[in-house]
C-alpha positions, 0 to 999 in steps of 0.5 A, spaced: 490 429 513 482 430 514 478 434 510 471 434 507 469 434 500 463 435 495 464 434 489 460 438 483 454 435 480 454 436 473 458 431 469 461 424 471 462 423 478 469 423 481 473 416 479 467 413 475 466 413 467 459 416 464 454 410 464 455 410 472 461 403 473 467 406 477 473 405 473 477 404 478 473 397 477 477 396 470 484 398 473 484 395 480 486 389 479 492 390 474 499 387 475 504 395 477 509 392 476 514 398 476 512 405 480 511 408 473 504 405 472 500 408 478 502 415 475 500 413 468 493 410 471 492 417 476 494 421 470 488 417 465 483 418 471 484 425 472 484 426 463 477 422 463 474 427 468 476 433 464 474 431 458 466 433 456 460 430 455 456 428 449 452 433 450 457 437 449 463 434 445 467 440 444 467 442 452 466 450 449 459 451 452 461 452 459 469 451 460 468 451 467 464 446 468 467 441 463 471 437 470 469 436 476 473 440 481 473 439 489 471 443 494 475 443 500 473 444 507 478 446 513 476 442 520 479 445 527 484 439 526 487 442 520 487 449 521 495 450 524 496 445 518 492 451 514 495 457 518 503 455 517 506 459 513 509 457 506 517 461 506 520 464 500 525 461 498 529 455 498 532 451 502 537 446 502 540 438 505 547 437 506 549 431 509 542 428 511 541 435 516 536 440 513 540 448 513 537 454 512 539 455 505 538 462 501 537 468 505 530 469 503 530 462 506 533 464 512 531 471 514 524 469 514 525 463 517 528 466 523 524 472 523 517 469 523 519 465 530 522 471 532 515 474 531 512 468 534 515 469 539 513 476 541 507 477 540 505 470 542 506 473 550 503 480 548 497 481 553 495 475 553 490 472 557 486 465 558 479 465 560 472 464 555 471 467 549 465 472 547 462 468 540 460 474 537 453 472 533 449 478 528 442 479 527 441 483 520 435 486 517 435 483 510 433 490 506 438 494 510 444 488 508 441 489 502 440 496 501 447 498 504 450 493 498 446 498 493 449 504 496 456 501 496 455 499 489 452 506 487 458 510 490 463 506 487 460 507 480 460 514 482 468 514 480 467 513 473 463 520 473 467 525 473 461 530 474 461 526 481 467 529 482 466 536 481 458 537 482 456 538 475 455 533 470 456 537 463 462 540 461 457 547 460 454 545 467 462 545 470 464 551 466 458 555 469 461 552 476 467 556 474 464 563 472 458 563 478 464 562 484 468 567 486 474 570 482 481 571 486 485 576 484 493 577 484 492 583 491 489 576 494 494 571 493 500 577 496 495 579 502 494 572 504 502 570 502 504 576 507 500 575 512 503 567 512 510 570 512 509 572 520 503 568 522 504 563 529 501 557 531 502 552 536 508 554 541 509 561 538 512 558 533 512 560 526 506 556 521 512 556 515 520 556 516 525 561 512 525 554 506 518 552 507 517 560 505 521 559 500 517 554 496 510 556 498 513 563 495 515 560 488 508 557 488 504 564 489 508 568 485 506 563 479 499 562 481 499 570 480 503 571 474 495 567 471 491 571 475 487 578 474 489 584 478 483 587 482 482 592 475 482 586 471 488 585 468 494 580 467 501 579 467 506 577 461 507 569 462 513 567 462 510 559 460 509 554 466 513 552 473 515 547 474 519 545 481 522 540 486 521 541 493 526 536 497 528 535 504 529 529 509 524 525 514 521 530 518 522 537 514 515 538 514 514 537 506 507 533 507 506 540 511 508 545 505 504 541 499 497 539 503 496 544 508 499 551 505 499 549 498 493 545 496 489 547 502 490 554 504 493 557 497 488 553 492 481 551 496 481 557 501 484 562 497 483 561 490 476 556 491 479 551 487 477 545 487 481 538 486 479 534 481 477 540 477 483 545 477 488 541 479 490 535 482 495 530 487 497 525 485 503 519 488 505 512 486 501 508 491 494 508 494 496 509 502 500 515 500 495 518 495 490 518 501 495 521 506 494 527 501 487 525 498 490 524 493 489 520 487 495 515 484 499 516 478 496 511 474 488 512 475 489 519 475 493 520 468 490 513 465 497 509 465 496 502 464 498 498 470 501 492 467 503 486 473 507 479 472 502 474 472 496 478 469 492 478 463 495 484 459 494 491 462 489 493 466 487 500 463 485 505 469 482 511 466 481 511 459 484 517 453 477 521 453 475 521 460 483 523 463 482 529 457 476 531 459 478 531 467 485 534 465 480 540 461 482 546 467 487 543 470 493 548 472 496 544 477 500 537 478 503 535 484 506 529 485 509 528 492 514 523 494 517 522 486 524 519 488 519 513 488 517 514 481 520 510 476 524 515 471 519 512 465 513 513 469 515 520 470 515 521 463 510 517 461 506 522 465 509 527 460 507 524 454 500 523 457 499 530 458 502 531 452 497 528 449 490 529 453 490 537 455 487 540 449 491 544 443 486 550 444 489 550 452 493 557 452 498 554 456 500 548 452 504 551 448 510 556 447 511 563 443 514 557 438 509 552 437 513 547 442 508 543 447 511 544 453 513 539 458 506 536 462 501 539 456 503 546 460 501 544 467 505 548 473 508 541 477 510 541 483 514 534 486 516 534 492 519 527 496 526 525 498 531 522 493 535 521 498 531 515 500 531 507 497 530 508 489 525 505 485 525 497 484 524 499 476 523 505 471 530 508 473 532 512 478 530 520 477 536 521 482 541 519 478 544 522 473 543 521 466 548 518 462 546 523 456 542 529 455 536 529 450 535 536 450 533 537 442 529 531 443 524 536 448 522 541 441 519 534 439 515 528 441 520 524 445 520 517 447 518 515 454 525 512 456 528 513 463 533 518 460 527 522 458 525 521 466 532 523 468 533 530 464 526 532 466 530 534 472 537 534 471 536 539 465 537 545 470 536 553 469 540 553 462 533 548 459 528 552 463 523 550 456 523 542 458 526 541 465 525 543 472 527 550 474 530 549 481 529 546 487 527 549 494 531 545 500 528 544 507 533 543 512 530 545 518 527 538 521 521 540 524 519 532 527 522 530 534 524 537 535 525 536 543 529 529 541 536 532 538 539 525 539 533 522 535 534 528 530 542 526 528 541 519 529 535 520 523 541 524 519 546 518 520 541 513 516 539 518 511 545 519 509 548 513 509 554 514 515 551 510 521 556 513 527 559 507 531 556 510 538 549 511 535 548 503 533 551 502 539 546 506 543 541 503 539 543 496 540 545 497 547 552 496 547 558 499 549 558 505 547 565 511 548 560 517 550 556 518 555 549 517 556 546 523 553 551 525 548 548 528 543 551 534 538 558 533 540 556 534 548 554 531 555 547 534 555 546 532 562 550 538 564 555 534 568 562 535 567 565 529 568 561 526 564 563 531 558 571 530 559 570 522 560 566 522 553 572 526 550 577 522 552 574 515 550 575 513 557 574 507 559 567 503 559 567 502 566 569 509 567 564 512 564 558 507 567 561 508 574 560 516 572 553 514 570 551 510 576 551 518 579 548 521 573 540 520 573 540 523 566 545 520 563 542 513 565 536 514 563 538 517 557 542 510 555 535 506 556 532 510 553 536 509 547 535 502 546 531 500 540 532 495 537 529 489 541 535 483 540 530 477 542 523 475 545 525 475 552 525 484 552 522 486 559 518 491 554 514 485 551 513 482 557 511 487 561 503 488 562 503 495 563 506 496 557 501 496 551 505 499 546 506 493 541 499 490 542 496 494 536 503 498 534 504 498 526 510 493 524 515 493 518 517 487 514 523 486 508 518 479 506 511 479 504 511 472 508 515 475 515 508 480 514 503 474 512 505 470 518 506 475 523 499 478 521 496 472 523 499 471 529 497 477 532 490 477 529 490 471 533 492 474 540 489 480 539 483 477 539 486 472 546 487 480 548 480 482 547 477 475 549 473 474 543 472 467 539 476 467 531 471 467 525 475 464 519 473 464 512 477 460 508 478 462 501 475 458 495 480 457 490 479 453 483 485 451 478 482 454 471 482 447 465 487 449 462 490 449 468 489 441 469 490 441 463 498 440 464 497 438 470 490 434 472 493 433 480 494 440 482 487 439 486 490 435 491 494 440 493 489 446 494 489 445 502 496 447 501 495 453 496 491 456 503 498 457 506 501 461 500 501 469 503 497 473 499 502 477 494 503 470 493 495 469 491 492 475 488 492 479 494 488 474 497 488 472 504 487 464 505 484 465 511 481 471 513 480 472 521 474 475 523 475 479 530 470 484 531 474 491 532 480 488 528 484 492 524 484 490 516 487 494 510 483 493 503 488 490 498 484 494 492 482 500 490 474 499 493 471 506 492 474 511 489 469 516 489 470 523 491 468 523 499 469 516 501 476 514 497 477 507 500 483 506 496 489 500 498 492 500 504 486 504 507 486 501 513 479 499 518 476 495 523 471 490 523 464 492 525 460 484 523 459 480 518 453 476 515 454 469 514 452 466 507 444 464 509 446 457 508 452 457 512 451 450 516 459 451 520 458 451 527 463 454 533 468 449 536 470 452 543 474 459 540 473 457 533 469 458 527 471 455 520 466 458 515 465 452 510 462 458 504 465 466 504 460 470 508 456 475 505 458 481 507 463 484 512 462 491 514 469 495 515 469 501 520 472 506 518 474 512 522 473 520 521 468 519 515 462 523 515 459 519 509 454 515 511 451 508 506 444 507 507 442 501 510 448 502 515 448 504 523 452 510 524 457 513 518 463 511 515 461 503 515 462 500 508 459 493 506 466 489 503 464 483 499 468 477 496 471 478 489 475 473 484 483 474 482 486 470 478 493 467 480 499 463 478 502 457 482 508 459 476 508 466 478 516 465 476 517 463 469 516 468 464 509 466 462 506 462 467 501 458 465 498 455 472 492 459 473 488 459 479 481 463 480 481 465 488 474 468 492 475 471 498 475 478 502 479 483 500 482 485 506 488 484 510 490 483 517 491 491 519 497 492 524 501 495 519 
């Protein structure tokens, strides 16, 4: 293996003692009579150069620089070396032949040849290769750095949020808009009840209607009539709306709800009168939304870290929380039970004593510190994989528990929703159920098949179709039915006839033929006409799914690489710059003789980081943090972008080898394009490009023992290759 190396300037060089004598001249000639000596040797060098120097003895003054760390520099004869990606797993020798051991191992094993495979013979193409060079204003470079750290501290003022800096400002907010009345929320819900739109059809079915319903009459029971007067509460709702994939509850909670109902009737805004919030950042974005933890201050706490990461702290969720009168929560069945109740007992604790809606007549805090809740999401789907499923039933009710101060338990979590109508004080009042899907409406087969996987019971036919197999209904069965219309068709589907049969009586049924093609979705090798076909362009870009973190890890790259053969554009890398902490080196001082290898780790791995990171102009990234919460901008995890360009650092000395540049430091800026934005940084060309620079993340190589030990300080870009 070949690299280049420099090492650090401060202290003794590598190998030497402090007065300049190698001191591998004092222990070159020693007799190693046996294979331990070498190693105590290694490990005597490796110590020496740990240890301070005299001008500083205790090593406390800059623990950094108390050792000498090597830097290492990737060369094109390394990079499909660099780029092969480290499986999970663990496989095993039996009888001197290497076998696929675990299924980890396994899986992704066979799964990433299976993905290089396939996207190797995507579209592409030889010929030369464009090798992108940038020009930069250094002021404007420097200017959108500004702006973009400008914006992002914007996140931490809640003024930025809802346009007034102080409480005082935000209630005059409050008082100047308009005031809406019940007769304007029962004017706008009639109206809904029959509207159309697209095809004729109805904006809201008989359920969607339902829901938006109980949400409105809420809503009213807390407003004014037009003479000022208000209605008898009846204390807060809280209330579930459940469907399957495609009933359209994305389209009542965003569209109807929050959009239509709050801002446009009500003038509210989110922020200030209420808020969207979900487990994870991309579907807190679909939503512009906020996540769970950031919005209600939740500490985050991952394997591996340093203690909890405090999102938001107790004054600044209190004083965000001040006029709330509404959470949603969408996709909840993802929500832990424990993290569902922790969300109680924040609200619980943050909304203010004097909030007329916090407690009942009694005295009791109601549930979520008084807010109206609205969850809506699938518990028919995969369960949380911690903090207890809110979908299953509680072993126990603590229904007494609820007049005090309960413990944020999973049990807490789970009768929150199962206490039913008869616990209306503490639990949730109902739940609307969407039935009607309204996704694939023209593709009634893809609708049952949908079902099928959702409820557990695959049908025999419906996984042959899939696969492509031989299959005891025709072609186009579809709800108990030969869709095409041919008798003979629908009397051979009902007695099972034969499979030769049935494929004689498709050779003369066109619809029925198609439709078994059409079926076939599932690609069983590398060798399927629809990877190979030129014309056909739909797997290029399109988003894939993985079980492991390394099958993504791997494919990614692998299609970072054929898009840009596609595009004919030469590969930028920039390597990531990983340095083992001392006490790191400390238990293990030749860990750095292995850093080339920690580049093949995938990023879940590594702090979210990317060993090599590709750089293609117009690739698709994701950010792997939480870049920039402001208001306008939410560049959240998981936002997905293109490449506009990137400055190299001013003393980047790499050059291009043929397709190929290995930057030897990070760059100094990568510009991300981001699509449908109508904010605009200065210092950029045209809106929505954001300037991304490097960060730090600590990781650990013993990410698996109980407290690890091994720490490892990773820079480099936070983005991931897109393609998901």
């Amino acid at each position: 293996m070949e690299f280049v190396s420099v090492s650090a300037t401060s202290g003794a060089p590598p190998g030497g003692t402090s007065d300049g004598a190698p001191l591998q001249d004092h222990v070159i000639n020693l007799p190693f009579s046996n294979g331990e000596t070498p190693r105590y040797v290694s490990n005597f060098i490796s110590i020496h150069r740990l240890r301070p120097g005299n001008a500083d003895e205790d090593g406390t003054g800059n623990p950094d620089d108390i050792f000498d760390d090597e830097e290492v520099y990737v060369t094109k004869d390394m990079l499909e070396e660099v780029l092969e990606t480290r499986v999970g797993g663990k496989s095993k020798q039996v009888e001197e032949l290497e076998l696929l051991g675990d299924g980890h191992h396994q899986n992704s094993t066979e799964a990433i040849g299976l993905g290089r495979d396939i996207w190797s013979q995507l579209n592409s193409t030889g010929g030369p290769t464009t090798q992108p060079l940038y020009t930069f204003d250094e002021q404007k470079v420097q200017q959108s750095v500004a702006s973009a750290r400008s914006s992002r501290a914007k996140e931490t003022k809640f003024g930025a949020r809802t346009g007034a800096q102080t409480r005082a400002e935000r209630e005059a907010a409050l008082q100047h808009r308009p005031q809406a009345t019940q007769e304007d929320v029962k004017e706008w819900l009639q109206a809904l009840k029959t509207r159309r739109g697209a095809e004729n059809r109805l904006c809201v079915n008989a359920e969607q209607f339902h829901a938006v319903a109980k949400v409105a009459a809420q809503v009213i029971e807390e407003l004014p009539n037009r003479a000022g007067a208000y209605s008898a509460p009846s204390g807060p709702l809280r209330w579930v709306v459940h469907g399957g994939p495609g009933t359209g509850k994305s389209h009542v909670v965003k569209d109807i709800v929050k959009e239509e109902l709050f801002e446009q009737i009500l003038y509210w805004q989110q922020g200030l009168d209420f808020q969207v919030i979900a487990l994870q950042a991309v579907m807190a974005d679909l939503l512009q939304g906020d996540t769970i933890h950031h919005a209600c201050g939740i500490p985050v706490r991952k394997k591996g870290a340093d203690g909890e990461v405090v999102i938001q702290t107790q004054k600044a969720v209190a004083e965000q929380t001040l006029y709330w009168r509404w959470l949603l929560i969408d996709e909840f069945g993802m929500v832990g039970s424990s993290l569902l109740a922790e969300v109680d007992m924040k609200l619980r604790d943050v909304v203010v004593d004097v909030n007329p809606y916090k407690r009942s007549g009694s005295g009791h805090a109601h549930p979520f510190g008084g807010l109206n809740v609205l969850l809506s999401g699938d518990l028919w789907q995969l369960a949380p994989p911690s903090g207890g499923f809110v979908g299953n039933i509680p072993a126990e009710y603590i229904a007494n528990a609820r007049k005090y101060t309960p413990a944020a338990t999973i049990s807490h979590g789970q009768s929150l929703l199962w206490g039913g109508p008869e616990n209306k004080d503490w639990a949730f009042h109902g739940v609307t159920e969407l039935v009607e899907s309204e996704r694939c409406r023209k593709d009634q087969w893809l609708q049952e098949v949908q079902l099928e996987f959702r409820e557990g019971k695959l049908s025999r036919d419906s996984h042959a179709f899939l696969h492509g197999y031989v299959t005891e209904v025709c072609g186009s069965w579809t709800n108990g039915r030969a869709a095409c219309g041919n008798s003979l068709c629908q009397k051979l589907s009902e007695i099972k006839a034969p499979w030769k049969d049935m494929l004689t009586a498709e050779r003369g049924c066109h619809i029925c033929s198609q439709s078994r093609q059409d079926r076939k979705r599932v690609a069983m090798d590398a060798s399927d006409k629809r990877f190979a076909d030129p014309h056909d362009t739909r797997f290029v870009d399109a988003p894939a799914i993985f079980p492991n973190n390394d099958i993504k890890y791997d494919v990614n790259k692998q299609r970072a690489r054929q898009y840009a053969a596609t595009h004919k554009l030469g590969i930028t890398w920039a390597q990531a710059k990983d340095q083992p902490l001392p006490q790191t080196l400390q238990e293990k001082p030749d860990l750095i003789l292995h850093k080339v290898s920690w580049l093949s780790r995938h990023d879940r791995e590594c702090g979210d980081l990317y060993g090599m990171v590709p750089l293609i102009e117009g690739l698709p990234v994701a950010l792997t943090d939480h870049l920039d919460r402001s208001p306008d901008k939410q560049l959240l995890r998981g936002k997905i972008g293109r490449i506009h360009s990137w400055k190299v650092a001013n003393t980047e000395d790499s050059v291009w080898e043929e397709d190929v540049r290995i930057l030897h430091e990070l760059p100094a800026v990568v510009y991300v394009k981001f699509e449908n934005c109508k904010w605009h940084l200065e210092g950029t060309p045209e809106p929505g490009i954001y300037p991304i620079e490097c960060v730090s993340r600590t990781w650990y190589l013993d990410k698996g023992r109980k407290y690890p030990q091994l720490a490892i300080k990773r820079r480099q870009m936070p983005l991931a290759v897109g393609f998901f």
